[in-house]
N, C-alpha and C positions, 0 to 999 in steps of 0.2 A: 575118654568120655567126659571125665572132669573138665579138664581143659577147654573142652570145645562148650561146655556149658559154660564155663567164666567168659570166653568170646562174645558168645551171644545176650550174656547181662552187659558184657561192658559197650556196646557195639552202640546202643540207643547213646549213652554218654558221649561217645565219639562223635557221633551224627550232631550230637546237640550240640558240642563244642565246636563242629567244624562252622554248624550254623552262624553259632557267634561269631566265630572269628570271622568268616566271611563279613556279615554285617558292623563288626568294628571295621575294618578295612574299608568299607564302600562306605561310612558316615565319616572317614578320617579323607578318604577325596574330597566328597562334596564340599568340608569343612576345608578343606586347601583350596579348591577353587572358589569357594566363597570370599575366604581371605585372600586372594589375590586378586580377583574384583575389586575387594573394597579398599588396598592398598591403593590400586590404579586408581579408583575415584579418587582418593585425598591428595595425588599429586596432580591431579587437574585441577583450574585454576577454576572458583566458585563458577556458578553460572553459563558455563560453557563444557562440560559434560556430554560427552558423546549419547545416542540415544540407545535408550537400555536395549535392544534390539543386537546390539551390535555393529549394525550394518556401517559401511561407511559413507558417509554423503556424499553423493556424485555431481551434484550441482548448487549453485548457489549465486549470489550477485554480490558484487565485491562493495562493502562498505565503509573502508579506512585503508588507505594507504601508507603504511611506516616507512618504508623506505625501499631501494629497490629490487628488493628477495624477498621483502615480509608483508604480508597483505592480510585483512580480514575480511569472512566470507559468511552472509548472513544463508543458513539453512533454510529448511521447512521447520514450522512448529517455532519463528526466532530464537532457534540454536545461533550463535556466534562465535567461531570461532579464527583464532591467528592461526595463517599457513604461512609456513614456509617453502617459501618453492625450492625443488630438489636441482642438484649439481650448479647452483650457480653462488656467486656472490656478487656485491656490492659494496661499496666503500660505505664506512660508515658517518653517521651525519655528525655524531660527538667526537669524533677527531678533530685533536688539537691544530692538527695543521690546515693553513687556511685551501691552500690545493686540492686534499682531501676532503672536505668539507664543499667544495664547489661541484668535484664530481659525486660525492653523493646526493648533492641538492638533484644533479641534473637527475640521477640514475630513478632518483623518486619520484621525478617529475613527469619523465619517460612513462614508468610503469602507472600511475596517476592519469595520465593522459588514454595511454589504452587500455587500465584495467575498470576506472574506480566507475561504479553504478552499470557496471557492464553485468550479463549473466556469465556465470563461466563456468566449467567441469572440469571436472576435479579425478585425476588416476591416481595411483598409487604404487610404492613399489614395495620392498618387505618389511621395511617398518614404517608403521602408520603416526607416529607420534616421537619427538626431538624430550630430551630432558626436560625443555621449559614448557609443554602440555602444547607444543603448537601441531597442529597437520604438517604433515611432510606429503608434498602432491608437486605434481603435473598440473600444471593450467591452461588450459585450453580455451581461448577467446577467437570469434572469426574464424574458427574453421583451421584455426592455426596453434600449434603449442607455443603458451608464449616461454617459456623459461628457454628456449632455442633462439627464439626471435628477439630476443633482447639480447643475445649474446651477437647475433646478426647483426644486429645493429650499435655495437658497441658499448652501451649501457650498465655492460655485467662483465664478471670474466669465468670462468669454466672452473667450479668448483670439485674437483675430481679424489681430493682426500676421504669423501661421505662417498661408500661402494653402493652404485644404482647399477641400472641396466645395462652393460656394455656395448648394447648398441646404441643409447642415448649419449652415454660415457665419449664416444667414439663424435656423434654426430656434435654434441657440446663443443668438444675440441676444435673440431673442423671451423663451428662457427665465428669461435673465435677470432681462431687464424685469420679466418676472412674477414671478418673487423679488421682485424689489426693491419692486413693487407693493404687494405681499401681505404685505411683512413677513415673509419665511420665511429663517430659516437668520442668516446675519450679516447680513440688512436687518433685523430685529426690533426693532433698538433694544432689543436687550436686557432686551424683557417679558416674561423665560421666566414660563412656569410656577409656582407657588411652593405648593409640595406636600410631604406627609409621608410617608414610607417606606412605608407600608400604602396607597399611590393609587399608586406609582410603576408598578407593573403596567402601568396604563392607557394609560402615556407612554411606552412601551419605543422606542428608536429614536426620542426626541425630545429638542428641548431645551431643560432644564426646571432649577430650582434645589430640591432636596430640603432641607427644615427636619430635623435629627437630633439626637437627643441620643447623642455620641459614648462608649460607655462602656468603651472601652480600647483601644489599639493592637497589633499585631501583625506581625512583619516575616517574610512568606514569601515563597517564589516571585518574588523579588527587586523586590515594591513593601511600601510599610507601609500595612497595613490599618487605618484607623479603624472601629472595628465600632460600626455603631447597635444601639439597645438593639433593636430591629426585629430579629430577626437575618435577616432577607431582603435587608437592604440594608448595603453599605456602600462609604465613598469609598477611592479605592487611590490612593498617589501613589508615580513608579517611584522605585528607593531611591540611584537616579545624578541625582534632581533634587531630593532631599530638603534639599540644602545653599541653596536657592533660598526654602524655609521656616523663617524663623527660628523658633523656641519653639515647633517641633511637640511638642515633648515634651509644652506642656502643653495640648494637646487634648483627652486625656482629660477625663472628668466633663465637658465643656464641650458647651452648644448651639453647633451648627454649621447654616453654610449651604453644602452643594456645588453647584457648580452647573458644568452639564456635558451631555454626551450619553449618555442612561439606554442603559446596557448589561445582557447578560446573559452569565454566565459558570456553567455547570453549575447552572442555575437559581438561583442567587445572581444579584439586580442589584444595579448598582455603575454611579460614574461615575469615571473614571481623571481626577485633576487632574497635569496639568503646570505651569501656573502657577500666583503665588500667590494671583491675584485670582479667583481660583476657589472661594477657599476665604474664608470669614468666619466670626469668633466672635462669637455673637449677645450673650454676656454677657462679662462681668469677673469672675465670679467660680465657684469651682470646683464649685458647686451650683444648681443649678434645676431648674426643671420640665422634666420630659423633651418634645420635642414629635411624640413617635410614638402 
């Protein structure tokens, strides 16, 4: 009888302890996934912070092109943030070597041409974010994924060490191959095209080497303009890699070969050269036949 009367003094104590403990354990979660919030927010880069919601954004219009896997994509509310597109790669643009540095110009110019002020959407697969705070997505432009269709087209190659979706994993590959096949993009072997200002229309968004006769240069909008006597065409090279061109000065009067991916800019086409092997002078000397 004793015994069961110590039970029932001690029994309110146990209730009350259990209460504790309960409530220390459920303010010790909150207090971890608070701190692991606020860990995430400091490794994202100032001013581009996901929205407190959580959610992921599904669309967006593309505002800066880096090169050709890396794109930024302005939100609602101007969130901005860098995506990296999933299973692919692109050469990069600060390789020393000047070969590498040509197919990266193009692969950026590529993606430039059919991402940059485009709207586009954005999927995801199980991780939403790369160490350096970028999106990791799926882009979707036209009705089409572009991270497939640039490997389609030779511009990229099949980045398959980052584990995505095996069915995309699979369909990457494939398109690869069929670049590499076909010859399209950087498998070409380098047969572009070899065309005159007055055809270039035809090639728009390919890539092709334009024959010009250069008849004077021009420094705006911070590249120098070789203007073909065509005046629908001309090569741009930007005026922070001009020191990579010895004796652009004397381009003028000179046949020229550009060779590039044919752009259009306010109905002016043009091919932007960043390297020097982009560029060739067909002659030696400061007069000839024009070839437009």
């Amino acid at each position: 009888m004793a015994d069961n009367l110590l039970i029932q003094k001690r029994c309110p104590v146990m209730g009350k302890f259990k209460k504790s403990l309960f409530r220390s354990i459920f303010v010790l979660i909150v207090f971890l996934a608070l701190l692991g919030l606020f860990l995430k927010r400091l490794r994202q880069p100032l001013g581009e912070s996901l929205p407190s919601s959580g959610h992921q954004p599904k669309a967006g219009v593309v505002t800066a092109v880096y090169d050709g896997d890396t794109i930024k994509v302005k939100f609602k509310h101007s969130l901005e943030k860098r995506v990296r597109l999933i299973g692919i790669d692109a050469p990069e643009l600060d390789d020393e070597r000047e070969r590498v540095q040509f197919l990266a110009y193009l692969a950026k110019r590529f993606s430039f041409f059919h991402l940059y002020k485009k709207e586009v959407s954005l999927s995801y697969d199980w991780q939403l974010e790369d160490e350096y705070g970028r999106l990791l997505a799926y882009i979707w432009v036209d009705n089409r994924l572009f991270n497939d269709f640039i490997l389609r087209e030779g511009f990229a190659s099949a980045f398959l060490k980052f584990p995505f979706r095996k069915d995309y994993q699979k369909r990457f590959k494939d398109s690869e191959k069929f670049a590499r096949k076909n010859g399209k993009g950087f498998w070409s072997q380098e047969n572009f095209p070899r065309i005159r200002p007055l055809e270039a229309r035809d090639y728009l968004g390919k890539l092709v080497s334009v024959v010009f006769k250069c008849t004077g240069l021009e420094k705006k909008r911070q590249f120098l303009f070789l203007n073909s006597s065509w005046k629908g065409f001309s090569a741009l090279i930007p005026q922070e890699r001009l020191s990579l061109f010895s004796g652009w000065e004397n381009y003028s009067n000179r046949n020229l070969e550009a060779t590039g991916f044919l752009e259009e800019y306010k109905g002016q086409l043009q091919i932007l050269i960043g390297v020097p092997c982009q560029l060739e002078i067909l002659d030696n000397k400061k007069t000839g036949p024009a070839e437009d």
